[in-house]
N, C-alpha and C positions, 0 to 999 in steps of 0.2 A: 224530643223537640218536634218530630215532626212523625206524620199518624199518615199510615197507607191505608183505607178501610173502602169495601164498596158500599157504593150508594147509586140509585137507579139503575141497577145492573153496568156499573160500569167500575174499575177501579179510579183511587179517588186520590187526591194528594192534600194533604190537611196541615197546617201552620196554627196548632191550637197560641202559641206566643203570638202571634199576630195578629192580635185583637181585628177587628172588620175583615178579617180576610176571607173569602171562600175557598171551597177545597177547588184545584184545582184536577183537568184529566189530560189526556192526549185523544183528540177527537177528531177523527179523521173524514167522518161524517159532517161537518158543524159547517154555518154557513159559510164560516168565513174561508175555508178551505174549498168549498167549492166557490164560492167568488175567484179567489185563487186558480182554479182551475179553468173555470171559465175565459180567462184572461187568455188562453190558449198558448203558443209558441211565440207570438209579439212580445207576451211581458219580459221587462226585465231577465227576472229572475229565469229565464228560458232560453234567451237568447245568449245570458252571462254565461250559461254552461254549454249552450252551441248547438241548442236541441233543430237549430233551423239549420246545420251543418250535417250532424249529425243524429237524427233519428232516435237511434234504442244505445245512448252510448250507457258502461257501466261506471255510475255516480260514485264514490265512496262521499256520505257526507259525514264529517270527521266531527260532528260537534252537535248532534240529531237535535238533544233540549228534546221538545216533543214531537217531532218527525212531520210537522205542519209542510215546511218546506220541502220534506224528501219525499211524501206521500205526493204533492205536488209534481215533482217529476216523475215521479212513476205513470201517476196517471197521464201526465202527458208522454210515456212513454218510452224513460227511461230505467233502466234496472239500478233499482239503488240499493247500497247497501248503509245500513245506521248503526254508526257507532257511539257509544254513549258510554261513559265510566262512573256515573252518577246511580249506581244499584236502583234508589227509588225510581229516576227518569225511566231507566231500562224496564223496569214491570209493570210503569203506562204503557210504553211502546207495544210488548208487547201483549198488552189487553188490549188497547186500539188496535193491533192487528189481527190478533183473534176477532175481534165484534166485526172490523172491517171483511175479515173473507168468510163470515159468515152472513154478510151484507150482498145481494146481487148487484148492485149496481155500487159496490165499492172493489169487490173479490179483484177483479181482471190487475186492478194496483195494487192494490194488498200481497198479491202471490207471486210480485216482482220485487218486493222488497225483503232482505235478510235485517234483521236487528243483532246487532254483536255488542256486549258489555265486552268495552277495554278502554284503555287509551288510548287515543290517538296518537299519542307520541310512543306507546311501544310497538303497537300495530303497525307506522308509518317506519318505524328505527328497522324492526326486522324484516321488514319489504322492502325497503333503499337496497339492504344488499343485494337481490335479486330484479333489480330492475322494474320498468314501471310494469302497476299489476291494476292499475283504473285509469281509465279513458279519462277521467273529471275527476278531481278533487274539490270538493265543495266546502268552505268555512265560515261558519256563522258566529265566531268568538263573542262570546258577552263583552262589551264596551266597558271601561273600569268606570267609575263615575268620577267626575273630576268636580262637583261643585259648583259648576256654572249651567247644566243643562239643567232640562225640565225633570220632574220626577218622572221614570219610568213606569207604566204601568204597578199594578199591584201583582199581576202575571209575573212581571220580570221581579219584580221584590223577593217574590217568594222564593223565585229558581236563583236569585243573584245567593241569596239568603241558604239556601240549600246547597248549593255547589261550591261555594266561597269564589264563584267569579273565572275569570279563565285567562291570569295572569301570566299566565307561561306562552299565551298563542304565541307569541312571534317565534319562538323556536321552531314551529310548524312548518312556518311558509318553505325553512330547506328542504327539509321531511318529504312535503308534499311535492316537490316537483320533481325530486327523486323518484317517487311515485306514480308520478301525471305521465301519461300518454300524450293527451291533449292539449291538456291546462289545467291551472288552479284557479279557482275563483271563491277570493273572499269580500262579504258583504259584511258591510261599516257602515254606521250614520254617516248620513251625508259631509257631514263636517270633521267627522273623524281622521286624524291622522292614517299614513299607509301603516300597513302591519309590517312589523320590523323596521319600520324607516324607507322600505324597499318602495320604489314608485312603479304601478304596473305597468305592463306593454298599452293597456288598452283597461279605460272605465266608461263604466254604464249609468247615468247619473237618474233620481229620482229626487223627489220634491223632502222625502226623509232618509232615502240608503241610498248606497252605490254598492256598484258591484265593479272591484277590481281585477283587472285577470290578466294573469300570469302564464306565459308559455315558456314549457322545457325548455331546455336546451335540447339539440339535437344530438341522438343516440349513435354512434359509431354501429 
């Protein structure tokens, strides 16, 4: 159903059912990611995870998709590590991190980030028992679509289409704060209900996402 092949020296991700669709990559390079990055430690997404607190904290983002957002922290300065259980998602990753550390002016973020295939819920399960082992837990869960919003990109189609969706997130949120040093922070449309039902300590509002955030409980 679905075709990994390179094209322009990149690997590629193909939806031959998906009549108009283009293949898609993970590009870490691409403007929009450096927009992204540009936006510096003010944006959102920088402040959610506490980079104006903390500096060089180590990210785990539990839900990579294409590592847009984790590449982002890196390059501002975080160590991240990407987890992803989607096999295809995982052999973008790591071709976009190949091309990147063989990029000069991508390398310096590229060789702060690990890619891990798993899931985040076995990864998160057998690290609860041993106490928190990331400073930030970072969750980007796919939204379920419920029939009232806009259609999602054709981006998101493909990857809703490919991964069957990420119905199980709310079991995460314990997971992760098991986990958290810091905090957790998951990002939701703006209008999206909290994950699990649970309402955060503290949200970061934009004009299409928020970012909610979750602090431990403190450790004895």
């Amino acid at each position: 159903m679905f075709e990994l092949r390179e094209l322009d020296g990149r690997l590629c991700l193909r939806a031959p059912h998906l009549a108009g669709y283009g293949a898609i990559s993970a590009d870490w390079g691409s403007e929009d990611v450096r927009r992204r990055i540009k936006g510096g430690k003010k944006q959102l997404l920088a402040k959610a995870v506490g980079l104006h607190k903390h500096p060089s904290p180590h990210v785990l983002d539990g839900t990579a998709g294409l590592g847009r957002d984790g590449y982002t922290l890196a390059a501002l300065g975080a160590n991240v590590t990407l987890v992803e259980r989607t096999h295809a998602l995982v052999r973008l990753l790591r071709d976009a991190q190949a091309r990147a550390l063989s990029d000069a002016t991508l390398c310096a973020a590229a060789d702060r980030i690990t890619v891990i295939e798993a899931s985040s819920h076995a990864l998160l399960t057998s690290s609860a028992s041993e106490g928190a082992a990331w400073d930030v837990i970072y969750l980007d869960p796919m939204y379920p679509e419920d029939g009232k919003s806009a259609l999602p990109s054709k981006e998101m189609q493909v990857l809703r289409d490919l991964t069957g969706g990420d119905a199980d997130a709310d079991s995460l949120l314990d997971l992760a704060l098991a986990c958290a040093r810091q905090r957790v922070v998951i990002k939701r449309p703006a209008k999206a209900p909290w994950l699990a039902g649970r309402k955060p300590g503290l949200e970061l509002k934009g004009t299409q996402a928020r970012f909610d955030i979750y602090l431990p409980s403190p450790r004895p």
